[in-house]
HTML snippet that shows the backbone in 3Dmol.js (N, CA, C, O; Angstrom):
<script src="https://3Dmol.org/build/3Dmol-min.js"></script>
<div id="view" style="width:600px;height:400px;position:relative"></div>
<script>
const pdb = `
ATOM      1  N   UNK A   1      45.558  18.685  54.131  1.00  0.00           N
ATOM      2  CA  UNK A   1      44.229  19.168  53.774  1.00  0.00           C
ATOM      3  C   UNK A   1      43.499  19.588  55.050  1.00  0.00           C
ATOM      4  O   UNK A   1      43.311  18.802  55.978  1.00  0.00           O
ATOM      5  N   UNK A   2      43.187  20.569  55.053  1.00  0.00           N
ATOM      6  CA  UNK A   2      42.414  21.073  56.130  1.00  0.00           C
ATOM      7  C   UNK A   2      40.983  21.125  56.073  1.00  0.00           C
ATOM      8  O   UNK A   2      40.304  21.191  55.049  1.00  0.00           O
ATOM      9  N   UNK A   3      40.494  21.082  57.517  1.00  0.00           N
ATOM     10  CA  UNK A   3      38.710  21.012  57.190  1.00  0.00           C
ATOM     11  C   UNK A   3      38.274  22.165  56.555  1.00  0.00           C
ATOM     12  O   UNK A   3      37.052  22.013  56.562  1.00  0.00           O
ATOM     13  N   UNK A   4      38.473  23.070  56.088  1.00  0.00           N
ATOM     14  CA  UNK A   4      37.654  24.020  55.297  1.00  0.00           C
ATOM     15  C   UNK A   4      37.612  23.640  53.963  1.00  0.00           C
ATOM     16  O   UNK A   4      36.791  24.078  53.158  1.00  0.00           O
ATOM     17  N   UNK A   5      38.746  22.587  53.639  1.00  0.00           N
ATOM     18  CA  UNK A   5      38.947  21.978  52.375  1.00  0.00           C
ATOM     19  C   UNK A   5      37.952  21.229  51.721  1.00  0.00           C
ATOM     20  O   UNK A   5      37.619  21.449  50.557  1.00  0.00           O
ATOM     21  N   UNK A   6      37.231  19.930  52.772  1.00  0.00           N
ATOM     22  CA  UNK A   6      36.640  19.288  52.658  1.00  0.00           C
ATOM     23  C   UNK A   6      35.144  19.629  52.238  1.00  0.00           C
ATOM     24  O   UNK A   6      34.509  20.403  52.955  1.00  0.00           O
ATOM     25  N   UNK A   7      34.683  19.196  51.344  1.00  0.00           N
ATOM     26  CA  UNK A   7      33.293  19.476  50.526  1.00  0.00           C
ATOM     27  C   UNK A   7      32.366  19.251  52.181  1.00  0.00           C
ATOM     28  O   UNK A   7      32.722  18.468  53.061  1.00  0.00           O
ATOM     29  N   UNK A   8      30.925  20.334  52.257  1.00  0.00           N
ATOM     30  CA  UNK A   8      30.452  19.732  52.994  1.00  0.00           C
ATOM     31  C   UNK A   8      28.759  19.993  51.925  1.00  0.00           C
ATOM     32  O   UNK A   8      28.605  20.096  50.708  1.00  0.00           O
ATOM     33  N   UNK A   9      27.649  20.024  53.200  1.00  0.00           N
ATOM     34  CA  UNK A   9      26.542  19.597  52.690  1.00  0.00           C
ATOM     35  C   UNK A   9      26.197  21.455  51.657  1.00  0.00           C
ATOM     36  O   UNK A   9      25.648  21.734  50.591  1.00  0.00           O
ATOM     37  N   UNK A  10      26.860  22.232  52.706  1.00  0.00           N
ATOM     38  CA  UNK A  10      26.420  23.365  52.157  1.00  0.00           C
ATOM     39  C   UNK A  10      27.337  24.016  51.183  1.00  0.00           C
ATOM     40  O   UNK A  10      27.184  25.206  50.904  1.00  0.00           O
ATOM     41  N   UNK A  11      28.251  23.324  50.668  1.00  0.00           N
ATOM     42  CA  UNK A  11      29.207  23.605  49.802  1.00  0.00           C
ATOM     43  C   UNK A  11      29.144  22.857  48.651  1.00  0.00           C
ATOM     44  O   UNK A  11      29.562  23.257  47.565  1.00  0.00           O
ATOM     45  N   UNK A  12      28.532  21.563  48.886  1.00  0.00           N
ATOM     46  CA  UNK A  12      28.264  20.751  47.509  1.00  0.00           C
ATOM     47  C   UNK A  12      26.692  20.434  47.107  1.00  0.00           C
ATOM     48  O   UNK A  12      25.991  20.183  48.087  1.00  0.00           O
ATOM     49  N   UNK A  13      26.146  20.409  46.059  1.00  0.00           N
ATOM     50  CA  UNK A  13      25.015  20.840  45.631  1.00  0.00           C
ATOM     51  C   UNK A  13      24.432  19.097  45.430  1.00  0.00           C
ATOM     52  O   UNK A  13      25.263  18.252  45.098  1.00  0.00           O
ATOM     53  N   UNK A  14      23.002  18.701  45.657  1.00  0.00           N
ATOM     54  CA  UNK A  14      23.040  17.433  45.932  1.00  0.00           C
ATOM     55  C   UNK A  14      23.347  16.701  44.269  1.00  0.00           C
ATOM     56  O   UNK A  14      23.620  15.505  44.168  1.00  0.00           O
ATOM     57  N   UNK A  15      23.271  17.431  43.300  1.00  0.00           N
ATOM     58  CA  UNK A  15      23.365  17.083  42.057  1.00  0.00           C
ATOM     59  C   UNK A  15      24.982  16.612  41.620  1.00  0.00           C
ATOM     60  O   UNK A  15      25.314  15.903  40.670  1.00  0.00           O
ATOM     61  N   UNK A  16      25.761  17.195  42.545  1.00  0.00           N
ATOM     62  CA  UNK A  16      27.365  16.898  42.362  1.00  0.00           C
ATOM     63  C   UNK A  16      27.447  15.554  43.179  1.00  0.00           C
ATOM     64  O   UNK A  16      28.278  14.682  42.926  1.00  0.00           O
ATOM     65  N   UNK A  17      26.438  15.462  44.258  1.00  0.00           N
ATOM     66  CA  UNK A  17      26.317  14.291  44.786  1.00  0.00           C
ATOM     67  C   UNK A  17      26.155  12.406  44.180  1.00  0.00           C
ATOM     68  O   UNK A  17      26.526  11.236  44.277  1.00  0.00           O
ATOM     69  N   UNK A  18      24.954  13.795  43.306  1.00  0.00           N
ATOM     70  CA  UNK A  18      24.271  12.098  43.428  1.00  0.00           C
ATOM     71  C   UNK A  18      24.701  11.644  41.601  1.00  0.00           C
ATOM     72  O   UNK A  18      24.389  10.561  41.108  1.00  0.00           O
ATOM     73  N   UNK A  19      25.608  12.973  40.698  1.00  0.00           N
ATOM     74  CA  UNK A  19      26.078  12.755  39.351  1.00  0.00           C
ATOM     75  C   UNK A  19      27.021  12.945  39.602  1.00  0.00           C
ATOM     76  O   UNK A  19      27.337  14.135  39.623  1.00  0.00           O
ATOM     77  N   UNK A  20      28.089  11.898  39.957  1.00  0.00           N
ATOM     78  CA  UNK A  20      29.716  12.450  40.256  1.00  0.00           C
ATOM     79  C   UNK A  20      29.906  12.298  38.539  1.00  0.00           C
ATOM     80  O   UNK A  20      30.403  13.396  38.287  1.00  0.00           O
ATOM     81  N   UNK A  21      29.834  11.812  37.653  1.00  0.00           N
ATOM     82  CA  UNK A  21      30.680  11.826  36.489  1.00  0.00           C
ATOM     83  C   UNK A  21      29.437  12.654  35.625  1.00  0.00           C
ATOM     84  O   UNK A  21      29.554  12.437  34.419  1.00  0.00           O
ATOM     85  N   UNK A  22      28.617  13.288  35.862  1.00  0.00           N
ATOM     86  CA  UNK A  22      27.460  14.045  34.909  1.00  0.00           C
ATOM     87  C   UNK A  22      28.650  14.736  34.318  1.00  0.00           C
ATOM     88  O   UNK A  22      28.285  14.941  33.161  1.00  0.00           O
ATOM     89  N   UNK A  23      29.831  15.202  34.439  1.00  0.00           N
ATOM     90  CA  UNK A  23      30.511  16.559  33.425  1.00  0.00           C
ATOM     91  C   UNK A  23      31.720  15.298  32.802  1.00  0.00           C
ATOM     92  O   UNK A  23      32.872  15.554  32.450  1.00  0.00           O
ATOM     93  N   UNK A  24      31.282  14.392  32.802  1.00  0.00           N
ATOM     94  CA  UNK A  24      31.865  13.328  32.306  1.00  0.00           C
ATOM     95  C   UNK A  24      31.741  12.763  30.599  1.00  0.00           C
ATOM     96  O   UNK A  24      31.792  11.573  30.288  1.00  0.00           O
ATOM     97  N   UNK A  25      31.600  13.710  29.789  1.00  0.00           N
ATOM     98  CA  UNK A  25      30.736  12.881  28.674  1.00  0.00           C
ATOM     99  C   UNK A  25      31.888  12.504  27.683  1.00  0.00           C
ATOM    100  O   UNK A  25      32.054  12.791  26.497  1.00  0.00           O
ATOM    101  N   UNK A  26      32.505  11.888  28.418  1.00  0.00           N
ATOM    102  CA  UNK A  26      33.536  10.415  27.217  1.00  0.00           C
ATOM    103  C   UNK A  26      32.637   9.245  27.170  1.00  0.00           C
ATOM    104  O   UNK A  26      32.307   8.684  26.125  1.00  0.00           O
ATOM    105  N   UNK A  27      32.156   8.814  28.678  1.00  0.00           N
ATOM    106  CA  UNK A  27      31.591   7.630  28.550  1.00  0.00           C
ATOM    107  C   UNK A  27      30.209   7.894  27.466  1.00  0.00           C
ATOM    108  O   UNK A  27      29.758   7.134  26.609  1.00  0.00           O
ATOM    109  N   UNK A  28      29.983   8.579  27.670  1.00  0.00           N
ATOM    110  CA  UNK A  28      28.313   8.545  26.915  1.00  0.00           C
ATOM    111  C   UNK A  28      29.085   8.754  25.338  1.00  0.00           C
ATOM    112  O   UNK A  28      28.343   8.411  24.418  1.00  0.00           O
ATOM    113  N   UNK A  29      30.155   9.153  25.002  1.00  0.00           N
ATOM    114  CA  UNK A  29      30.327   9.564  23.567  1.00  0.00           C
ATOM    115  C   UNK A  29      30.869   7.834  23.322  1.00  0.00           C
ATOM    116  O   UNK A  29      30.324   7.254  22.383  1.00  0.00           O
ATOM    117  N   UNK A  30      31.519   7.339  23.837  1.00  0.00           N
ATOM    118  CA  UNK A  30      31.882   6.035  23.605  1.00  0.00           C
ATOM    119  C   UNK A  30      30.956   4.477  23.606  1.00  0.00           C
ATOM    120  O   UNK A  30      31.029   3.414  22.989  1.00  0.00           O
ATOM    121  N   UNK A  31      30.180   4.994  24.555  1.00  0.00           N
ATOM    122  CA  UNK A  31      28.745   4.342  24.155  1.00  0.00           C
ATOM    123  C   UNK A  31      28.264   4.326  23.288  1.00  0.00           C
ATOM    124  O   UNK A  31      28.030   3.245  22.747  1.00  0.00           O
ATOM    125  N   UNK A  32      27.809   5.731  22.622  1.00  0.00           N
ATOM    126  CA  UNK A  32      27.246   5.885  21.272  1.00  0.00           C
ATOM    127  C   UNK A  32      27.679   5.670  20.189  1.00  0.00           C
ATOM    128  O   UNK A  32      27.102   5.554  19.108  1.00  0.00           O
ATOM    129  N   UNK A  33      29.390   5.575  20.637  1.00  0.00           N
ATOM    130  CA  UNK A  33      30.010   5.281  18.984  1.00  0.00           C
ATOM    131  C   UNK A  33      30.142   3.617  19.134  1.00  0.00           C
ATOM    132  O   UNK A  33      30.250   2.959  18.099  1.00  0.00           O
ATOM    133  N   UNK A  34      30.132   3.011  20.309  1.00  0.00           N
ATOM    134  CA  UNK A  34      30.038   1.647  19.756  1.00  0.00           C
ATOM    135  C   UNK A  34      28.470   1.170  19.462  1.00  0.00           C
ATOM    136  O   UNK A  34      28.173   0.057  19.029  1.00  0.00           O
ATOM    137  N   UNK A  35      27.471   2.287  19.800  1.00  0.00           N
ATOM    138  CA  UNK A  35      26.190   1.639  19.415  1.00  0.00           C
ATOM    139  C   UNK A  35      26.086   1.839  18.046  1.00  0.00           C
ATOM    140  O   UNK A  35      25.399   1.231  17.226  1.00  0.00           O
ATOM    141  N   UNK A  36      26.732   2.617  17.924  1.00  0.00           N
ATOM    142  CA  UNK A  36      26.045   3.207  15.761  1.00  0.00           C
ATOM    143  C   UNK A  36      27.504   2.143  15.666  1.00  0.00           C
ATOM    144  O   UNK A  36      27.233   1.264  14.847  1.00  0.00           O
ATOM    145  N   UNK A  37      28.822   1.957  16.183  1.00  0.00           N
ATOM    146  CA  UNK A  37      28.931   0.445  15.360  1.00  0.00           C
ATOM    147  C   UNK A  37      28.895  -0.566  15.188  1.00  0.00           C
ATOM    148  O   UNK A  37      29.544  -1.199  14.355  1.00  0.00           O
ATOM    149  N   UNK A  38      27.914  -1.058  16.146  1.00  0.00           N
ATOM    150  CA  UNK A  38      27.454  -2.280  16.179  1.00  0.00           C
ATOM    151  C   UNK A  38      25.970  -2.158  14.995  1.00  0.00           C
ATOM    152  O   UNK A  38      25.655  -2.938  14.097  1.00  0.00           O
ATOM    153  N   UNK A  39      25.674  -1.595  15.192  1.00  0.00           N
ATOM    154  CA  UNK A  39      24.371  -0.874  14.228  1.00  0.00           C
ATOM    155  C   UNK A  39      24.443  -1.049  12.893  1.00  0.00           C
ATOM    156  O   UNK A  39      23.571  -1.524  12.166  1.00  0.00           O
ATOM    157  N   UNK A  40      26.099  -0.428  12.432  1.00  0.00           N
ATOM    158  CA  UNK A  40      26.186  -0.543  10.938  1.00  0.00           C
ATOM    159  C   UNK A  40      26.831  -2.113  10.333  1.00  0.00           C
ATOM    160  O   UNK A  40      26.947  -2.601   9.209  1.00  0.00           O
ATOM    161  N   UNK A  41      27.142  -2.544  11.648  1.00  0.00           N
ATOM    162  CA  UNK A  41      28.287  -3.815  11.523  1.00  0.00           C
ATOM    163  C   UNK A  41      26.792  -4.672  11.251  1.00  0.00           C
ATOM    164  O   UNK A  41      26.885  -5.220  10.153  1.00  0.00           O
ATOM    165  N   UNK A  42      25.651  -4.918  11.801  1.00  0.00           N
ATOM    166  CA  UNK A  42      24.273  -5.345  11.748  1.00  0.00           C
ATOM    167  C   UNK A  42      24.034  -5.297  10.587  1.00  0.00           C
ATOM    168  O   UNK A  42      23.761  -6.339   9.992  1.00  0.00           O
ATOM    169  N   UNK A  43      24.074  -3.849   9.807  1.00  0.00           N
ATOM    170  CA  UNK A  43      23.582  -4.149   8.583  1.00  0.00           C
ATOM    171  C   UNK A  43      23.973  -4.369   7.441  1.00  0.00           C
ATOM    172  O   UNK A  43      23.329  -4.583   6.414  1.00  0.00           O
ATOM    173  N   UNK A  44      25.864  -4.274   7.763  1.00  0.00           N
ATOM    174  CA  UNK A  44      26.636  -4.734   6.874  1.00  0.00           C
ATOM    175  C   UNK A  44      26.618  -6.163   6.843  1.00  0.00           C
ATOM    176  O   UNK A  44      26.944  -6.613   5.744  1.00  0.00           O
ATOM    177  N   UNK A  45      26.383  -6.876   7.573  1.00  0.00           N
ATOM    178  CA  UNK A  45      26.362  -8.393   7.883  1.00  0.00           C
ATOM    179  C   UNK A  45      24.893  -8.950   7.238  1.00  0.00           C
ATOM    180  O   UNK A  45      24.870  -9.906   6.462  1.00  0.00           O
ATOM    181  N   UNK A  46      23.809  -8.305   7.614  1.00  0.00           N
ATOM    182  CA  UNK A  46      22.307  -8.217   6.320  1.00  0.00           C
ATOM    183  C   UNK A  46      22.825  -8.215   5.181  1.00  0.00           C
ATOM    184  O   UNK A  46      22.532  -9.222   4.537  1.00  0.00           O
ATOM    185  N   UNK A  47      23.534  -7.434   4.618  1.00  0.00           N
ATOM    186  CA  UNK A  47      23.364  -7.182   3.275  1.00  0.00           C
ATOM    187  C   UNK A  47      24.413  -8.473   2.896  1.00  0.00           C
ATOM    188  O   UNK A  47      24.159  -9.278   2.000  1.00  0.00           O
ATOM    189  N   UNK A  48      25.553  -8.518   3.686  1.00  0.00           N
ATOM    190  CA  UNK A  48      26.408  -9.765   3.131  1.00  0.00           C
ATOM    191  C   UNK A  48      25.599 -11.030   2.888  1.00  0.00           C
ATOM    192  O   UNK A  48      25.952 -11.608   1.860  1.00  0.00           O
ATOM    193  N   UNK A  49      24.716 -11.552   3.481  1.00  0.00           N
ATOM    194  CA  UNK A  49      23.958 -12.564   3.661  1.00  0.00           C
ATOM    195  C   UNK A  49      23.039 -12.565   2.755  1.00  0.00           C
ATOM    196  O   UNK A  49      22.476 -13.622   2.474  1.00  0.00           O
ATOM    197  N   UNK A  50      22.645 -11.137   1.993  1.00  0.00           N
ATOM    198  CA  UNK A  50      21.518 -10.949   1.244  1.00  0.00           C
ATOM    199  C   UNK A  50      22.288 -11.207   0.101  1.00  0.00           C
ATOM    200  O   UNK A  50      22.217 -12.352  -0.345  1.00  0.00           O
ATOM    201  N   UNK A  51      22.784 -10.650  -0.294  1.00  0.00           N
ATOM    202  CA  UNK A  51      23.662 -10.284  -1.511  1.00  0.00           C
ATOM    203  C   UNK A  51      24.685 -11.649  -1.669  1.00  0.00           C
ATOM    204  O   UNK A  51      24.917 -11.967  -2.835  1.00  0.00           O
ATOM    205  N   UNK A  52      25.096 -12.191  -0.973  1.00  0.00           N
ATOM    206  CA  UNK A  52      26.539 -12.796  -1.365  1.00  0.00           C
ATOM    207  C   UNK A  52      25.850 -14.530  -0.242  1.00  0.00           C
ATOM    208  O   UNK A  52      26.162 -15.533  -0.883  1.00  0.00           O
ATOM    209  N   UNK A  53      25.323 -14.795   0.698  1.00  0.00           N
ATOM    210  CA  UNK A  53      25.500 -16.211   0.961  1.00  0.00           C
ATOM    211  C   UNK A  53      24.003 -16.557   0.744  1.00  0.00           C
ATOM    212  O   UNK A  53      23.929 -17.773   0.570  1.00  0.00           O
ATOM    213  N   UNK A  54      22.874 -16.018   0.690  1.00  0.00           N
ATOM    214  CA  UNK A  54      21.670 -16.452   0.046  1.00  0.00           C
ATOM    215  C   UNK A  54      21.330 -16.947  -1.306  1.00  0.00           C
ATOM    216  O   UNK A  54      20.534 -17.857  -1.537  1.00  0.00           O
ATOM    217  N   UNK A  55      22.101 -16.171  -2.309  1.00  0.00           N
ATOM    218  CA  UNK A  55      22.398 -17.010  -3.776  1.00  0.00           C
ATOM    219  C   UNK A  55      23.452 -17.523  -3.732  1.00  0.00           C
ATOM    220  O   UNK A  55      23.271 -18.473  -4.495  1.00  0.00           O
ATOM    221  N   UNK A  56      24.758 -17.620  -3.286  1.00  0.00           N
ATOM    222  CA  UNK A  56      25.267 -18.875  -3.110  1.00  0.00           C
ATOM    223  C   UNK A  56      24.753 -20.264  -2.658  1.00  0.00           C
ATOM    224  O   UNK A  56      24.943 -21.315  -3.272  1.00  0.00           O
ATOM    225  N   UNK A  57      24.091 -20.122  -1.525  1.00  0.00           N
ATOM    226  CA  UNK A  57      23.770 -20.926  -1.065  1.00  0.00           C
ATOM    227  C   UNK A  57      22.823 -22.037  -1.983  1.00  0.00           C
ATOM    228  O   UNK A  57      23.049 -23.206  -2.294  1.00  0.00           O
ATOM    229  N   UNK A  58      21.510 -21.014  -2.306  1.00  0.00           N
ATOM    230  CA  UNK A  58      20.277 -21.005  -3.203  1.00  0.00           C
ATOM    231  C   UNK A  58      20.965 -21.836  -4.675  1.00  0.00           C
ATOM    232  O   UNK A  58      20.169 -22.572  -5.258  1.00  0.00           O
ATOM    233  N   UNK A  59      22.288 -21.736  -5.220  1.00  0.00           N
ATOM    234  CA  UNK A  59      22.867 -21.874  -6.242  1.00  0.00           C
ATOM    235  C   UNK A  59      23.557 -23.569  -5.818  1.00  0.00           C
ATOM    236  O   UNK A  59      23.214 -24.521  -6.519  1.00  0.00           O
ATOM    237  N   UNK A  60      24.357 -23.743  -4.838  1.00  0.00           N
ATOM    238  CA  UNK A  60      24.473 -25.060  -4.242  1.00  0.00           C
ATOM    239  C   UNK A  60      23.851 -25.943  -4.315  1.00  0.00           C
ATOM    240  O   UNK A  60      24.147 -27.068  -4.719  1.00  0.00           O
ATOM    241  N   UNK A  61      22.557 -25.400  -3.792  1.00  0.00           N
ATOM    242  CA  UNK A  61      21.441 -26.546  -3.275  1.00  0.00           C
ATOM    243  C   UNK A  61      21.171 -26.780  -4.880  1.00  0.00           C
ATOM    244  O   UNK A  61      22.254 -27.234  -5.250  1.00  0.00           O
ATOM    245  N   UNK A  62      20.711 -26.747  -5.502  1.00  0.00           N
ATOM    246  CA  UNK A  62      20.270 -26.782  -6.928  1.00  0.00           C
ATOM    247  C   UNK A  62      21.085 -27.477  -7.695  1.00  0.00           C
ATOM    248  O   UNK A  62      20.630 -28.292  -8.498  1.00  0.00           O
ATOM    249  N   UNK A  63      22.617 -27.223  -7.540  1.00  0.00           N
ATOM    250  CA  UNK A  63      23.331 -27.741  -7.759  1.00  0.00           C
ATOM    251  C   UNK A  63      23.171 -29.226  -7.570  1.00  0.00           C
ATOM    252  O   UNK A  63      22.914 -30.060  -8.438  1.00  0.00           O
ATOM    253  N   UNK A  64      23.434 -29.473  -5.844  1.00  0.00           N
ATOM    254  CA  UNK A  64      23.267 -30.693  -5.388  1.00  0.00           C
ATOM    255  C   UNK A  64      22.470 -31.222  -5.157  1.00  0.00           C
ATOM    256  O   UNK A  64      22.635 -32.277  -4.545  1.00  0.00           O
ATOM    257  N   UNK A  65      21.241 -30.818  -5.493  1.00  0.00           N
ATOM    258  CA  UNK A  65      19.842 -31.692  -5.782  1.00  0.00           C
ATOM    259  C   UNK A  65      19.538 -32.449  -7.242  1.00  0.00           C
ATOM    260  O   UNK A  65      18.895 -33.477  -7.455  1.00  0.00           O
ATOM    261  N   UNK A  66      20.248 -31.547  -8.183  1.00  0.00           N
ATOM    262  CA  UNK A  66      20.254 -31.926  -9.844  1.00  0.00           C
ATOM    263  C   UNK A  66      21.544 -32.755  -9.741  1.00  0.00           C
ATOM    264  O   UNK A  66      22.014 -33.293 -10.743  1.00  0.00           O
TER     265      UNK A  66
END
`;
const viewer = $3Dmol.createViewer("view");
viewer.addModel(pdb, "pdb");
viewer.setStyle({}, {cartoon: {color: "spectrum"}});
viewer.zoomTo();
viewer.render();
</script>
């Protein structure tokens, strides 16, 4: 590799500098898909609790109080 090779100040723009992965967008797409699934996993886990272990539960106790 020769020095003309080498990036210098007037060959690289300070934005390539200071965003080495800005043309990078896996990470940001993989971020977002584990945020929307943690998101839906949230409200699938609400509704399980709503629907299915709150009247169970509610149904127990009643049980084992009578």
């Amino acid at each position: 590799m020769s020095e003309s090779d080498t990036p210098t100040a007037e060959t690289v723009t300070p934005t390539e500098w200071s965003r080495p992965f800005a043309n990078w967008p896996t990470l940001r797409v993989i971020a977002h898909y584990v945020t929307g699934l943690a998101f839906v996993a949230a409200i699938i886990s609400q509704l399980v609790i709503w629907v299915i272990w709150e009247p169970v539960f509610e149904y127990s106790l009643k049980y084992l109080i009578s």
